[in-house]
C-alpha positions in Angstrom: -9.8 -2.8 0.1 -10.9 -5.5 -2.4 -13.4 -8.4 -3.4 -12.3 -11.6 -4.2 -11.8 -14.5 -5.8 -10.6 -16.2 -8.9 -10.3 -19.6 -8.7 -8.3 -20.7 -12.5 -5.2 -22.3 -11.9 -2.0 -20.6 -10.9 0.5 -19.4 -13.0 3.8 -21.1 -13.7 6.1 -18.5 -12.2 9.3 -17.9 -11.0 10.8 -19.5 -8.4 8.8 -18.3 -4.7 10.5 -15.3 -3.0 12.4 -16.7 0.2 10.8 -15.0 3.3 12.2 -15.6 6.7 10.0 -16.7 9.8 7.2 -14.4 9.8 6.0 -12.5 13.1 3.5 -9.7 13.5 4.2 -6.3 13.1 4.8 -4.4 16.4 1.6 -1.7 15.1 2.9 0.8 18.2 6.8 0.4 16.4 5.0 1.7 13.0 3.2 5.1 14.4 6.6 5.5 16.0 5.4 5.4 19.8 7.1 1.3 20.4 8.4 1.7 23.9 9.5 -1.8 24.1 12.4 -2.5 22.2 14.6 -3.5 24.4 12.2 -5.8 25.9 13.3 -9.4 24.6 10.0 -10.9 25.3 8.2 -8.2 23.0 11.2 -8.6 20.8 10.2 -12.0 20.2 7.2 -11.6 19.7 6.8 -9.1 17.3 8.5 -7.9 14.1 10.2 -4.4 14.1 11.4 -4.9 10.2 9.0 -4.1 7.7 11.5 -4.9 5.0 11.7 -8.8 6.6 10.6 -11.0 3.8 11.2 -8.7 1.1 14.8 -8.9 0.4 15.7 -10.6 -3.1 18.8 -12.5 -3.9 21.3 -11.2 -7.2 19.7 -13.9 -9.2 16.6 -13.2 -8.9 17.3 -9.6 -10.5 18.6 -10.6 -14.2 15.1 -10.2 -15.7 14.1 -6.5 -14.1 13.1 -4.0 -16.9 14.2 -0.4 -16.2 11.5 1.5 -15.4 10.3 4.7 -16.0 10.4 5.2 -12.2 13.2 5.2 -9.8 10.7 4.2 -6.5 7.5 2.8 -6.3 4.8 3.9 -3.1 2.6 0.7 -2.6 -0.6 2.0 -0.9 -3.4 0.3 0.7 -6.1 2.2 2.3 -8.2 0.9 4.8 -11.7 2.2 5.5 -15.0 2.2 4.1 -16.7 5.4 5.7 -13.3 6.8 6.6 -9.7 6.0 5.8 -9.2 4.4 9.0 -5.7 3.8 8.0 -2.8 4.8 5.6 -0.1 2.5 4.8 2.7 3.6 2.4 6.0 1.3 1.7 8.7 2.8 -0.5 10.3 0.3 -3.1 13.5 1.7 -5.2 12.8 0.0 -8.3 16.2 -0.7 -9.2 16.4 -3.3 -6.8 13.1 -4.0 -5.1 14.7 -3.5 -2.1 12.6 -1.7 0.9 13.7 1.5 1.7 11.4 2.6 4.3 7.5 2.7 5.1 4.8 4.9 6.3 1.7 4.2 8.4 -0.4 6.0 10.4 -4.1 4.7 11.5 -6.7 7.3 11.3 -9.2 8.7 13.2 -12.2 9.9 11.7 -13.7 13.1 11.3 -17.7 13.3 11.7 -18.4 10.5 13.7 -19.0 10.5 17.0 -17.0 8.4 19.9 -19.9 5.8 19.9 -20.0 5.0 16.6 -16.2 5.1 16.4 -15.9 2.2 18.8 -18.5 0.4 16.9 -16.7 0.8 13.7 -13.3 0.4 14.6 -14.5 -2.7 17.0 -16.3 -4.5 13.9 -13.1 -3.5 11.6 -10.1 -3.9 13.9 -11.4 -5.8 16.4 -11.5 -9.1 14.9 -7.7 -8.9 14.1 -6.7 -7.7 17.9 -5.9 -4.4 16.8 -8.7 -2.2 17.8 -5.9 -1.3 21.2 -3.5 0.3 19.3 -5.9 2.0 16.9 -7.4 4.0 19.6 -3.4 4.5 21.3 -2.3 6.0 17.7 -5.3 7.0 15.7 -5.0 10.7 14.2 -7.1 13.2 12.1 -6.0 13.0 8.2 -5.1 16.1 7.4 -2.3 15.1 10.1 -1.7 12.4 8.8 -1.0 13.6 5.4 1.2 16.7 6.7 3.3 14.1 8.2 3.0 12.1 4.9 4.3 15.1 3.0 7.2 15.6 5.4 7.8 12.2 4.9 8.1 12.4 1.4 10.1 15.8 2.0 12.9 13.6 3.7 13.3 11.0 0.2 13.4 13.6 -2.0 10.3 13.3 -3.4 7.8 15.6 -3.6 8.4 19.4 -3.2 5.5 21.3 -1.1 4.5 24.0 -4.2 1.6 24.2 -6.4 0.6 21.2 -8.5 3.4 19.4 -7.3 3.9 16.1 -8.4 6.1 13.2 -7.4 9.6 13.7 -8.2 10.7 10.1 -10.2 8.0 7.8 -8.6 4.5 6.3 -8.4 2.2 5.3 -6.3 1.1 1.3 -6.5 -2.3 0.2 -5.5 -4.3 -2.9 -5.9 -7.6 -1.1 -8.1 -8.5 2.5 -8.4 -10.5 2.7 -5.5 -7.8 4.5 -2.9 -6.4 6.9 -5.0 -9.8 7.4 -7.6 -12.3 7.6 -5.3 -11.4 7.4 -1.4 -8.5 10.1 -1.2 -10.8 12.8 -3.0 -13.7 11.7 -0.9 -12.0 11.7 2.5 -10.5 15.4 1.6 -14.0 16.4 1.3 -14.7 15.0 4.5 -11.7 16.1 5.8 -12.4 19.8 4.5 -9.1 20.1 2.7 -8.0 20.3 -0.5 -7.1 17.0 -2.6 -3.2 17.0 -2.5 -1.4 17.6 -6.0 0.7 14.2 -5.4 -2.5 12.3 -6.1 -3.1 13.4 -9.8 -1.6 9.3 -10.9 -1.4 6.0 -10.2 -0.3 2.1 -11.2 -3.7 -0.3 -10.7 -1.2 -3.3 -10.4 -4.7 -5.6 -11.2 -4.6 -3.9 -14.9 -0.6 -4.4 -15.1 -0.9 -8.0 -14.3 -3.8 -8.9 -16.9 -1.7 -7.1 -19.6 1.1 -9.0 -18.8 0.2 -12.4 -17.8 -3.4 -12.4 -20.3 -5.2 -13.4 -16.7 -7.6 -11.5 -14.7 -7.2 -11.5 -11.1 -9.6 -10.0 -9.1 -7.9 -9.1 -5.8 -4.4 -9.2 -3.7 -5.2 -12.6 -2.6 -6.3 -13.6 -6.4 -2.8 -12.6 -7.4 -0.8 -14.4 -4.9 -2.4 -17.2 -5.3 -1.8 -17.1 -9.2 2.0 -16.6 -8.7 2.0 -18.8 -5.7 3.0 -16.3 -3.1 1.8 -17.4 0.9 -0.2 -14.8 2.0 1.6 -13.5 5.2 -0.4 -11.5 8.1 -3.7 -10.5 8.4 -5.6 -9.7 5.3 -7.3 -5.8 5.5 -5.1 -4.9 8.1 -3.6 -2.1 5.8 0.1 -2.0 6.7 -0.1 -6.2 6.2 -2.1 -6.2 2.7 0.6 -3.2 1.5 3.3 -5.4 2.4 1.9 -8.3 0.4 1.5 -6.3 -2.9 5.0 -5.1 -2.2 5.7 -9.3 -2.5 3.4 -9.7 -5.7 5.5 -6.3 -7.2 8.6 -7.9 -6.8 7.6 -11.1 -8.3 6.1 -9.4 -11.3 8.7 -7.4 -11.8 11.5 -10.6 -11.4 9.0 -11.8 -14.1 10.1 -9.4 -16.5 6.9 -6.6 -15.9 7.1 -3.2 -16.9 5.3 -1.0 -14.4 3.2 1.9 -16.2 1.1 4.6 -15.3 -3.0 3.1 -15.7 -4.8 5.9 -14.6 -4.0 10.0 -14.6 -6.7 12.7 -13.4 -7.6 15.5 -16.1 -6.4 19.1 -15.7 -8.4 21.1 -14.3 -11.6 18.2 -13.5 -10.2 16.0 -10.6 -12.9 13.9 -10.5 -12.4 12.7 -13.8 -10.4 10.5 -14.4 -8.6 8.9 -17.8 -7.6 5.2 -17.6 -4.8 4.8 -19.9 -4.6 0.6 -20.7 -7.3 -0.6 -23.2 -7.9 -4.0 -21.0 -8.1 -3.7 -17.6 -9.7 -4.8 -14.8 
């Protein structure tokens, strides 16, 4: 979730990222409930690779930094009254290759079905996704028990007290999802705010530190490095992918992805941001 635009003139980058013909996600392939894949006409249609379009070539890899992390989780909520949706995609940050991704779409909590079919029609409905939102949607705190078995299977997190992520981060594009909607929707959710979310990397405050240029937004940033924007922009799973494509580039760049923003011990809702300019 973001507000645009910047309109300076784009940086001289790298050389573009090749991407291969882009078709829409299968959204019923990503909750894991796709009963079409050996339909050829769906097959067509729709893309059941989220890792299409992210691949990098050997030469493209000489100027990587080692980083202090081994993976990277790009997340990009969706949802202004309630996380309607979750989107995760795992990065190793070795070779900015996709390793695997997570979405679930979400149902929320205290509102009633009316005003659920109003929201998700006004949000979802616009982008012909409002079908497979209601097929899929489920509570949070499923959703994030099945996040936390997901990141039981890669090794990284372990379920005990104020555990944290075991040699990664989580990417997003501001503060917003991890600072203020996570905590919020736990409250609305009635469970506790999950020891996973104590850190984070605001990839808007690594890219004015490194490039000395504000960008305001996803968008903003792709258009600075000349990236085509692929999908539909605030469908979650789409907009997580395309920051996944800005990471890479950055990072091909020569960028050295740092924590921007930690929670203090002890007073979650505060929160210390750790780069003197940011955005």
């Amino acid at each position: 979730m973001e507000k645009e635009e910047s309109t300076s003139s784009p940086i001289q980058a790298s050389a573009p990222l090749k991407i291969n013909r882009w078709k829409p996600l299968c959204l019923y392939y990503t909750q894991g409930k796709c009963t079409k894949t050996d339909d050829p006409v769906h097959l067509g249609k729709f893309n059941h690779n989220l890792s299409s379009g992210l691949g990098l070539e050997t030469c493209q890899l000489e100027k990587l930094k080692s980083q202090e992390f081994d993976y990277f989780l790009v997340l990009d909520l969706e949802g202004k009254v309630e996380i309607l949706e979750f989107p995760v995609l795992l990065l190793d940050a070795k070779t900015m290759n996709s390793i695997d991704f997570f979405h679930r779409f979400v149902r929320p909590s205290q509102m009633g079905e009316q005003r659920i079919n109003q929201y998700i029609d006004g949000k979802y409905g616009k982008l012909g996704v409002d079908r497979v939102w209601h097929d899929t949607a489920i509570p949070f705190d499923e959703v994030i028990q099945q996040f936390e078995e997901w990141l039981g299977k890669h090794h990284l997190w372990v379920k005990k007290p104020g555990g944290r992520l075991n040699r990664a981060a989580f990417i997003t594009c501001g503060n917003w999802d991890l600072k203020t909607k996570i905590p919020a929707q736990c409250k609305v959710s009635r469970m506790a705010l999950p020891s996973y979310f104590t850190e984070w990397i605001n990839l808007k405050d690594i890219f004015l530190n490194f490039y000395n240029r504000r960008a305001p937004g996803m968008v903003s940033m792709m258009r600075e490095l000349r990236i085509p924007l692929l999908g539909s922009h605030h469908l979650g799973i789409d907009d997580t992918k395309n920051i996944a494509r800005v990471v890479q580039h950055m990072l091909i760049d020569g960028a050295l992805l740092q924590i921007t923003a930690r929670r203090l011990r002890g007073s979650p809702e505060k929160v210390e941001f750790l780069f003197e300019n940011r955005v």
